[in-house]
DSSP file (Angstrom, degrees, kcal/mol; ACC not computed):
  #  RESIDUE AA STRUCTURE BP1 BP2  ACC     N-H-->O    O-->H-N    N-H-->O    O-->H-N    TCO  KAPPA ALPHA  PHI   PSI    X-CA   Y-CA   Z-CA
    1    1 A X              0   0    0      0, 0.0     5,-0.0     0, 0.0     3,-0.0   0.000 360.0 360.0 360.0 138.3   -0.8    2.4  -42.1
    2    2 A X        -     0   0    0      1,-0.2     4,-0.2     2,-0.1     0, 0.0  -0.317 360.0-147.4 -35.8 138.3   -4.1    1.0  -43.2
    3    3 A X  S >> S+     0   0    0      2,-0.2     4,-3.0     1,-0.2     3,-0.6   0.797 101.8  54.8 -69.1 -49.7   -7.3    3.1  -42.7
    4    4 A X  H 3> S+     0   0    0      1,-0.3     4,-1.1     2,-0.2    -1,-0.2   0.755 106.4  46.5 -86.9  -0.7   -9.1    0.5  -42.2
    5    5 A X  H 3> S+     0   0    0      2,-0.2     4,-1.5     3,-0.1    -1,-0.3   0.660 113.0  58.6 -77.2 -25.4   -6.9   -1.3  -39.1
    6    6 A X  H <> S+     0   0    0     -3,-0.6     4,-4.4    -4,-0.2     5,-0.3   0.925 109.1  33.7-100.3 -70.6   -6.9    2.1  -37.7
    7    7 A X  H  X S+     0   0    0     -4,-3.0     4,-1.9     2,-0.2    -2,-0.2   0.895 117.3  54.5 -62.1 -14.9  -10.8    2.9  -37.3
    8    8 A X  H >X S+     0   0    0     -4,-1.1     4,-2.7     2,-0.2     3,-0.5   0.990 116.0  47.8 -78.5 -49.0  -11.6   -1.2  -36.4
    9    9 A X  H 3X S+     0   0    0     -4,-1.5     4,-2.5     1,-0.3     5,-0.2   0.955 111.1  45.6 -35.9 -53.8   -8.6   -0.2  -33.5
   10   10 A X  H 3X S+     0   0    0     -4,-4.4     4,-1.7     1,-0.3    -1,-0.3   0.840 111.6  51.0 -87.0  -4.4  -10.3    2.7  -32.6
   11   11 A X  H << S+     0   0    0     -4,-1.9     4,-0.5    -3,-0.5    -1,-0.3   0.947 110.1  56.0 -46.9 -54.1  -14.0    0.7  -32.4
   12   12 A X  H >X S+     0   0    0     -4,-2.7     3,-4.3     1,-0.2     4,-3.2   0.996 111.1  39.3 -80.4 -80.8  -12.2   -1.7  -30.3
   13   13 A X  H 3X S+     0   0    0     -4,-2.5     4,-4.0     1,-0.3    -1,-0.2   0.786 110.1  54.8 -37.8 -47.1  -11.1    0.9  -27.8
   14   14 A X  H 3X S+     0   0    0     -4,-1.7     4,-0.6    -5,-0.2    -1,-0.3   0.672 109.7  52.0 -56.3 -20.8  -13.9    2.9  -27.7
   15   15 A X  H <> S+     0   0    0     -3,-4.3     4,-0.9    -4,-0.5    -1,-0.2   0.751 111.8  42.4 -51.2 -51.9  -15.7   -0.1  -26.8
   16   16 A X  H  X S+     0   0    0     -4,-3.2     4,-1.3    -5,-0.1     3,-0.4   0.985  95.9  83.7 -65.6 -66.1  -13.5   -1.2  -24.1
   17   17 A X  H >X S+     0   0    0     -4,-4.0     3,-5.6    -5,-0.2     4,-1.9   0.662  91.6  42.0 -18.3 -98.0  -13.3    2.2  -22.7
   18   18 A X  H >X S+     0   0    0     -4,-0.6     4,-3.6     1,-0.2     3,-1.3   0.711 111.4  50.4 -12.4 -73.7  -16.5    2.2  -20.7
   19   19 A X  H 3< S+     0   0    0     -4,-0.9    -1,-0.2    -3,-0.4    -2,-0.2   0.833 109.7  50.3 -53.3 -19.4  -16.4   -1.0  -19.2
   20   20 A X  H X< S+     0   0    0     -3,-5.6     3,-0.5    -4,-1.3    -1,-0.3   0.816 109.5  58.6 -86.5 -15.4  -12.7   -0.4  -17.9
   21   21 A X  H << S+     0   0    0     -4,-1.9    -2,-0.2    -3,-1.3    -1,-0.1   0.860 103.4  49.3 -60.7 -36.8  -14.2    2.8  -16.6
   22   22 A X  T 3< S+     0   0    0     -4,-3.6     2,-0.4     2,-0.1    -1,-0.2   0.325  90.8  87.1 -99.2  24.5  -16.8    1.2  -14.5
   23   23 A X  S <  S-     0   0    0     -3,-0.5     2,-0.3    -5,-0.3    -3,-0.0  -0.828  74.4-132.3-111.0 151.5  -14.7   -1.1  -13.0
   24   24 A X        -     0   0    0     -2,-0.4    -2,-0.1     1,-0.1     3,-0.0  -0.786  14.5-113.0-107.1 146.2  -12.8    0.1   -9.5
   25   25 A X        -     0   0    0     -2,-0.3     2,-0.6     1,-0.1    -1,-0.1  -0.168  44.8 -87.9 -71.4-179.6   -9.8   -0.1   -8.5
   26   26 A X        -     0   0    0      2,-0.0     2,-0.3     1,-0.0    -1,-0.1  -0.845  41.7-140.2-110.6 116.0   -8.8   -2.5   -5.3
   27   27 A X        -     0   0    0     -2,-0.6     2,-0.6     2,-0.0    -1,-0.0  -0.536   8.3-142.7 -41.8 109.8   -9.3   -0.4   -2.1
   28   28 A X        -     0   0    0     -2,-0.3     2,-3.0     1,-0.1    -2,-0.0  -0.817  11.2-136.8-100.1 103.9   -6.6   -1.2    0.2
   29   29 A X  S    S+     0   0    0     -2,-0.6    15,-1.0    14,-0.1    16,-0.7   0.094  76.9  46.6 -46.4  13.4   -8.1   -1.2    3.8
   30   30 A X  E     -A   43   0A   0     -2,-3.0     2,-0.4    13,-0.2    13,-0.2  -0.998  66.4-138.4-161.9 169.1   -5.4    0.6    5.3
   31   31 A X  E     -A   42   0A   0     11,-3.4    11,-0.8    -2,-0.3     2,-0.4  -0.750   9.1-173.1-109.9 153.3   -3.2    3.5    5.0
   32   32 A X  E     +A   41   0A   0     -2,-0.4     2,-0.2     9,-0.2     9,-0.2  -0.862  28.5 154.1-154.9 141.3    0.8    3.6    5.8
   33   33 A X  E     -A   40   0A   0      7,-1.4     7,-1.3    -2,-0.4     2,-0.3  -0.703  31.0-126.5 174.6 131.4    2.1    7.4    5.5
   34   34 A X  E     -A   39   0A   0      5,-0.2     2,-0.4    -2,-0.2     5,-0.2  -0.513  12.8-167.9 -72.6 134.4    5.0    9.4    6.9
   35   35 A X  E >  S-A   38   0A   0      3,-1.7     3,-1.9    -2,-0.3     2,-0.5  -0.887  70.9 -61.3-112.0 102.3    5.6   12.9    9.0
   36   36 A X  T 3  S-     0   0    0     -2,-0.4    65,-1.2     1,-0.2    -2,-0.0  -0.409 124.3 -12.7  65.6-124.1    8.4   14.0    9.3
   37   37 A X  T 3  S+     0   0    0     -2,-0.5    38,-0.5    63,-0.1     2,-0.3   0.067 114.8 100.0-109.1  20.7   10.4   10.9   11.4
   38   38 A X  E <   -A   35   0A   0     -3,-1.9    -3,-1.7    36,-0.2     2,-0.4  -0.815  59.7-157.4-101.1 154.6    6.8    9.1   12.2
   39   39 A X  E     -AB  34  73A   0     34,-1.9    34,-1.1    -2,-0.3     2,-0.4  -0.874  20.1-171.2-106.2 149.7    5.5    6.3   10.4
   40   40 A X  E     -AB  33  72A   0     -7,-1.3    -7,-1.4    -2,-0.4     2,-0.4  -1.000  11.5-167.7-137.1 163.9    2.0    6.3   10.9
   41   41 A X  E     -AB  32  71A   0     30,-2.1    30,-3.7    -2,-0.4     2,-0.3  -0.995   5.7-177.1-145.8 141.8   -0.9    3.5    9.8
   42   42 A X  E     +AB  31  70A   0    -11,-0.8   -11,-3.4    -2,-0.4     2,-0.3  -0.917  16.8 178.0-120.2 132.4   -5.0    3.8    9.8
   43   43 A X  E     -A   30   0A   0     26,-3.4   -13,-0.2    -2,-0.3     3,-0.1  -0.743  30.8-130.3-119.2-167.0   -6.7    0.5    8.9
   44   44 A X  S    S+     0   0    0    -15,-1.0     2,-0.2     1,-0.3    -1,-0.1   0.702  99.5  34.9-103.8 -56.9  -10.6   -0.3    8.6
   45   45 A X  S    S-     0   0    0    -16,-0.7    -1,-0.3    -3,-0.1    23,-0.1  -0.703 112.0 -83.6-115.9 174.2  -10.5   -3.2   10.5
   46   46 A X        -     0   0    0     -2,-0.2     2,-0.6     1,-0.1    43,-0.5  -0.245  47.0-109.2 -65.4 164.2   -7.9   -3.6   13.8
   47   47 A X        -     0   0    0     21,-3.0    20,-1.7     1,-0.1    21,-0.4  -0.807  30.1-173.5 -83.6 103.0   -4.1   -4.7   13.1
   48   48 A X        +     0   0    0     39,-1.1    17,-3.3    -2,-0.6    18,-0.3   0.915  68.6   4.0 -65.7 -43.7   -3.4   -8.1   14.2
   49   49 A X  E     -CD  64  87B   0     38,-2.0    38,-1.8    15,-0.2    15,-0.3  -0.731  63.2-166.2-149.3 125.2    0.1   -8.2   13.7
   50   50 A X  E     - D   0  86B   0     13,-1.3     2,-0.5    36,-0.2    36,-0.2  -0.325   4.6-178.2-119.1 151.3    2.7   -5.7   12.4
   51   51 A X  E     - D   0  85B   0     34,-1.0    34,-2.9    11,-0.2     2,-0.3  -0.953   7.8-169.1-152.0 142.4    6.3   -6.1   11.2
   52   52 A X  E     -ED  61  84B   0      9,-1.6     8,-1.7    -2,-0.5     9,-1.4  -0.983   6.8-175.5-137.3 129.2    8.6   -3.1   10.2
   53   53 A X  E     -ED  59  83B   0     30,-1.7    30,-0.9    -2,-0.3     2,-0.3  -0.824  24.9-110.7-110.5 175.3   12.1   -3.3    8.4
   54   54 A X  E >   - D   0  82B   0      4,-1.2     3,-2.0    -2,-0.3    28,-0.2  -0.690  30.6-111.9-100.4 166.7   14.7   -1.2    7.3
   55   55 A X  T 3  S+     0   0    0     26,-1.8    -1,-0.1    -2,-0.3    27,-0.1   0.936 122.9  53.1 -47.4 -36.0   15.6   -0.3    3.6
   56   56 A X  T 3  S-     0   0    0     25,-0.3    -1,-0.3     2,-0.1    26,-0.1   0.566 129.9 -95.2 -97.5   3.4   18.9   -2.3    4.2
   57   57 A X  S <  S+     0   0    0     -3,-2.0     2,-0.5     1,-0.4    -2,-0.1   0.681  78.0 135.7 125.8  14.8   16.9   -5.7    5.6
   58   58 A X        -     0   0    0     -4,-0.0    -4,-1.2     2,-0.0     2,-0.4  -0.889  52.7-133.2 -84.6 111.9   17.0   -5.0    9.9
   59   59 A X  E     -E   53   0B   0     -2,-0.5    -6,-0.2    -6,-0.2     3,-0.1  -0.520  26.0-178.0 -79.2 141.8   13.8   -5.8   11.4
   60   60 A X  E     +     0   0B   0     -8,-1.7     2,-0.2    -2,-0.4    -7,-0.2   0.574  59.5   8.0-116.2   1.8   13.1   -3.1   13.6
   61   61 A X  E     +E   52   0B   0     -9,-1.4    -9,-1.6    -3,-0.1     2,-0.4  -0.726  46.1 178.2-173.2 159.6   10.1   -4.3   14.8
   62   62 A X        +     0   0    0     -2,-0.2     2,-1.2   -11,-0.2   -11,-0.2  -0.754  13.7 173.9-146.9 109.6    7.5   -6.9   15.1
   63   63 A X        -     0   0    0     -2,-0.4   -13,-1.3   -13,-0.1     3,-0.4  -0.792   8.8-162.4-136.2 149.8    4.5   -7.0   17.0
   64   64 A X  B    S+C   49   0B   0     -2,-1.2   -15,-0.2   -15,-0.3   -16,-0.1  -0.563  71.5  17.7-110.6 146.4    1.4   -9.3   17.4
   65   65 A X        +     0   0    0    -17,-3.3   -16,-0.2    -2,-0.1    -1,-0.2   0.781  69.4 151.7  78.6  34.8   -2.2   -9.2   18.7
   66   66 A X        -     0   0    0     -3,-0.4   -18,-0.2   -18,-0.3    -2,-0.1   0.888  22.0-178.0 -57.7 -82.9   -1.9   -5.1   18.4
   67   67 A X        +     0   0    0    -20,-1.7     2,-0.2     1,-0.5   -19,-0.2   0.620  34.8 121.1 107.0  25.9   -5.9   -5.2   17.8
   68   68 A X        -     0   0    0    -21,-0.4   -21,-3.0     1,-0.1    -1,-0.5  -0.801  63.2-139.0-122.3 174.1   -6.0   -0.9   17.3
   69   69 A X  S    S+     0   0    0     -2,-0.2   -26,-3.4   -23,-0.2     2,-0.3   0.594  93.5  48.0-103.4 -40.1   -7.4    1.1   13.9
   70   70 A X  E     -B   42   0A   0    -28,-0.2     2,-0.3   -23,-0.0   -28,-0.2  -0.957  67.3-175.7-133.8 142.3   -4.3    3.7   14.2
   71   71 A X  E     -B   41   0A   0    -30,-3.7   -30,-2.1    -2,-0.3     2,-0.5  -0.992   1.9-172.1-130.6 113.6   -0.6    2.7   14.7
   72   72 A X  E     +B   40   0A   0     -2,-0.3     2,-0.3   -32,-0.2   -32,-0.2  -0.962  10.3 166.8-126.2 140.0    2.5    5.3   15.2
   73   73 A X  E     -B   39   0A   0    -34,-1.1   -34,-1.9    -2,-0.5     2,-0.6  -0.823  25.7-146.0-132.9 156.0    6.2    4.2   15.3
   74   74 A X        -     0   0    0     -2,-0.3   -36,-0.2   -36,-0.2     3,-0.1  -0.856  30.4-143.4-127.3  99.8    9.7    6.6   15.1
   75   75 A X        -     0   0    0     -2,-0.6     4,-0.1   -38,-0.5     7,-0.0  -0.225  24.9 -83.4 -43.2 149.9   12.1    4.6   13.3
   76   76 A X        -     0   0    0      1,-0.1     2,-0.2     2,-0.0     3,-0.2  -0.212  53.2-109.2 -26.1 155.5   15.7    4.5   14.0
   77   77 A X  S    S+     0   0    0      1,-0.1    -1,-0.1    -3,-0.1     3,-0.1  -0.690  91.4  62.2-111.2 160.6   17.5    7.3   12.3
   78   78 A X  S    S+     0   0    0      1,-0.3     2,-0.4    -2,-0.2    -1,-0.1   0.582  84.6  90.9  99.2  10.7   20.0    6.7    9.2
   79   79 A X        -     0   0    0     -3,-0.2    -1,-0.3     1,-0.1     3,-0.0  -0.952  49.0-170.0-154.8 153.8   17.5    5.2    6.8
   80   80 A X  S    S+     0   0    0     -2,-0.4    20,-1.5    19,-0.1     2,-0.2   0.539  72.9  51.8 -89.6  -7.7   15.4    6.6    4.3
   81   81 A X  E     - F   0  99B   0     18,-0.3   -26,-1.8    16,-0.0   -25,-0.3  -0.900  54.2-174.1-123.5 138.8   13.1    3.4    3.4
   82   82 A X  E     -DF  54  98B   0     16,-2.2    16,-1.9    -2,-0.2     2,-0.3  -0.818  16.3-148.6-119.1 169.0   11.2    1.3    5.5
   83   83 A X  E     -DF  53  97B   0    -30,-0.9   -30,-1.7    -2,-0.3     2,-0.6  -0.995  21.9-170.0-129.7 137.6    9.4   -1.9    4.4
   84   84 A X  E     -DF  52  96B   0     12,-2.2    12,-1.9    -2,-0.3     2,-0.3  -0.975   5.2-175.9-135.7 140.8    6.0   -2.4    6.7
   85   85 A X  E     +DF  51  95B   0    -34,-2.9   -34,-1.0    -2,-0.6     2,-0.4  -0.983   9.1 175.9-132.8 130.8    3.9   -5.7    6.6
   86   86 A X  E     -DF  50  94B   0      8,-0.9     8,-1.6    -2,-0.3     2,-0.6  -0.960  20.0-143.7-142.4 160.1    1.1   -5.8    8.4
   87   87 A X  E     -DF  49  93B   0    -38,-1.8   -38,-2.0    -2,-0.4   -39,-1.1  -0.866  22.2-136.0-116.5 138.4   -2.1   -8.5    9.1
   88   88 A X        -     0   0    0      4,-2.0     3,-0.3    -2,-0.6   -41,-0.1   0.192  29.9 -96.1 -73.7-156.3   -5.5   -7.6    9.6
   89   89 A X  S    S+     0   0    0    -43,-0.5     2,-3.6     1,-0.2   -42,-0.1   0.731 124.0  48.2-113.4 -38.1   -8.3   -8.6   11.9
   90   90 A X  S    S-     0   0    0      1,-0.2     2,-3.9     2,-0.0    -1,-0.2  -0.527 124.9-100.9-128.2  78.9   -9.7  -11.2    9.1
   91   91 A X  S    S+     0   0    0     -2,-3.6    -1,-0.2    -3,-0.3    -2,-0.0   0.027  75.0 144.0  28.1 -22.1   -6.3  -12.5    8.6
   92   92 A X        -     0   0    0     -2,-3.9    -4,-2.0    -5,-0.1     2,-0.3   0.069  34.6-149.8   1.8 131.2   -5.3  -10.5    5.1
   93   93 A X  E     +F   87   0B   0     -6,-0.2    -6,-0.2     2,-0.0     2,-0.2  -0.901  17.6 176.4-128.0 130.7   -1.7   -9.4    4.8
   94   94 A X  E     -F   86   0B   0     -8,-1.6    -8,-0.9    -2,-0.3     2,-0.3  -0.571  10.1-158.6-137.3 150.0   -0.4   -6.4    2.9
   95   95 A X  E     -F   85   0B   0    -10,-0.2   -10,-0.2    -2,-0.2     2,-0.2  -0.903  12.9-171.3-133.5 155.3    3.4   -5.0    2.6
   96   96 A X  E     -F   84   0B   0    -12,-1.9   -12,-2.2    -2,-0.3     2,-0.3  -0.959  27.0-129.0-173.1-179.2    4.3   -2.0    1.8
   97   97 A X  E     +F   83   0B   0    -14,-0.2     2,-0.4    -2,-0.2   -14,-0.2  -0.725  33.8 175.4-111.7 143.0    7.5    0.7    0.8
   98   98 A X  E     -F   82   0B   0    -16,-1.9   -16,-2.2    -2,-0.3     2,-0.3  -0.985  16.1-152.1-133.0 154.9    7.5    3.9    3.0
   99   99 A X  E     -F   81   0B   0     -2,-0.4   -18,-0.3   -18,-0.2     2,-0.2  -0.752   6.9-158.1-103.4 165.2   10.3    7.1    3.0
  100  100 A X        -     0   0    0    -20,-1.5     2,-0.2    -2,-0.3   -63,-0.1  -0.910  16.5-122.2-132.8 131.1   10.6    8.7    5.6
  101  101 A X              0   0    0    -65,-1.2   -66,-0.1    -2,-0.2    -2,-0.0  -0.641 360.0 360.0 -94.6 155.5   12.2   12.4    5.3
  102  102 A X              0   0    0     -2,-0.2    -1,-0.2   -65,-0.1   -65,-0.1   0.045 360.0 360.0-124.1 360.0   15.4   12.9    7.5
């Protein structure tokens, strides 16, 4: 390999480096995590509307206008993935994959 392709590479990076350092990653205003057989969710701002499925594609629930900061559900038993989507108070909507241990 060239020497000089190899230090202009490693200028480059060392350049970049900082500036990808001081940049943040995107905060996601709410939390989805399991216990055991509970799902639980914390947001920042209240849940407007919630939807839950199962790994294999059965909604198991969907509800609107919650308007709370913490949410706790007990799936059905017999799956190990859920899929949860839920909208915030300033209309945002986020999915996401949860396990749940059995």
């Amino acid at each position: 390999m060239n020497l000089k392709f190899v230090a202009a590479m490693l200028a480059v990076l060392l350049v970049l480096t900082p500036a990808a350092a001081q940049t943040q990653p995107n905060h996601k205003p709410y939390r989805v995590s399991a216990s055991g057989q509970k799902i639980f969710i914390r947001t920042d701002k209240p849940i407007r509307n919630l939807m839950v499925w199962s790994g294999s594609g059965h909604r198991i629930l969907e509800q609107k206008n919650i308007n709370l900061t913490n949410y706790q559900l007990t799936p059905p038993r017999g799956e190990k993935y859920f899929f949860v989507m839920l909208q915030l108070a300033d209309g945002k909507v986020y999915t996401e994959k949860i396990g749940v241990l059995r």
